[in-house]
N, C-alpha and C positions, 0 to 999 in steps of 0.2 A: 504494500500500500504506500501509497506517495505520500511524503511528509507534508504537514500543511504549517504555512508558516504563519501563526499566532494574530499579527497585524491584517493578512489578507482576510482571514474569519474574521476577526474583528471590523473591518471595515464592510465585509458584505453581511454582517448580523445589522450593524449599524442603517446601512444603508436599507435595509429591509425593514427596517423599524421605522426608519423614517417615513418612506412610499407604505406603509401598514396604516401610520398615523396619518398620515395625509389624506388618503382614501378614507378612511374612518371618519378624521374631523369633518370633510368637505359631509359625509353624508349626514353626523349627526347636526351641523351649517342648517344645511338643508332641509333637515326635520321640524327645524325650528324657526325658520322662515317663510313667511308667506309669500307665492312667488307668484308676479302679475303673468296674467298669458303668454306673451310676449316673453318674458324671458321664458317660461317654460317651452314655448316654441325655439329661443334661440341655445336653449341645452338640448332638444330632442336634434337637432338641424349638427350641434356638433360633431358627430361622429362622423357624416358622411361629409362634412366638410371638409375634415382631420386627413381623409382617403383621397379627397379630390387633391389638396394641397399637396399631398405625395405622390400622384398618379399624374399629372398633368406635367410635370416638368420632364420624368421620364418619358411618358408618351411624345411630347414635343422634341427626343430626341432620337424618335425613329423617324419625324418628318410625317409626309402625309400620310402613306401605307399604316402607320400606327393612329393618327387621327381618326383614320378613316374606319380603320378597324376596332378601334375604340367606340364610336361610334355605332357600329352595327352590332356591338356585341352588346351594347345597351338597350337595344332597339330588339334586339331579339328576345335578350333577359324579359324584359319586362311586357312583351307579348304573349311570351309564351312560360315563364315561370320556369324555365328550364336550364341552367348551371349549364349543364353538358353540349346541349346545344349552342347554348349562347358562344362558349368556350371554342366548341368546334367551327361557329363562324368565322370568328375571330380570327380563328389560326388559319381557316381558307381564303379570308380576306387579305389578312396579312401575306400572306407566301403570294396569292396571287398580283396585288398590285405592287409588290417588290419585282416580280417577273416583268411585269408589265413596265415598269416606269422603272 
């Protein structure tokens, strides 16, 4: 077994107590707050903003073939409710207007 060195556990207990405590306080925050619509529309809106913020600068650097496929794969998702599908567009979108262009 690997020796573990004293400061690196101490620093990853630490830091787990902290991100423990932070999720904890924000929820009990929140318990005890009364939150007008609007914000509770602009905490439901955060997750998928969190993913756009990350998805979008990647996509912009396959150019259009990734735009474009981005795009159809969203258009699919949400027609048809199907992951697999969606996914399988995507990648026959992708592969084909990289051949293409």
């Amino acid at each position: 077994m690997a020796d573990l060195d004293p400061t690196v556990v101490a620093v990853v207990l630490a830091m787990s107590v902290a991100t423990y405590a932070t999720k904890a306080g924000g929820l009990w925050l929140l318990g005890r707050v009364e939150l007008s619509g609007r914000t509770e529309a602009a905490l439901d809106a955060l997750p998928g903003a969190v993913v756009i913020s990350l998805l979008v600068p990647t996509l912009s650097e396959f150019g259009v073939p990734g735009l474009v496929s981005a795009t159809a794969v969203l258009i699919v998702a949400r027609r048809t409710d199907s992951v697999l599908l969606a996914l399988g567009t995507g990648m026959v979108t992708v592969i084909s207007l990289r051949r293409l262009l």
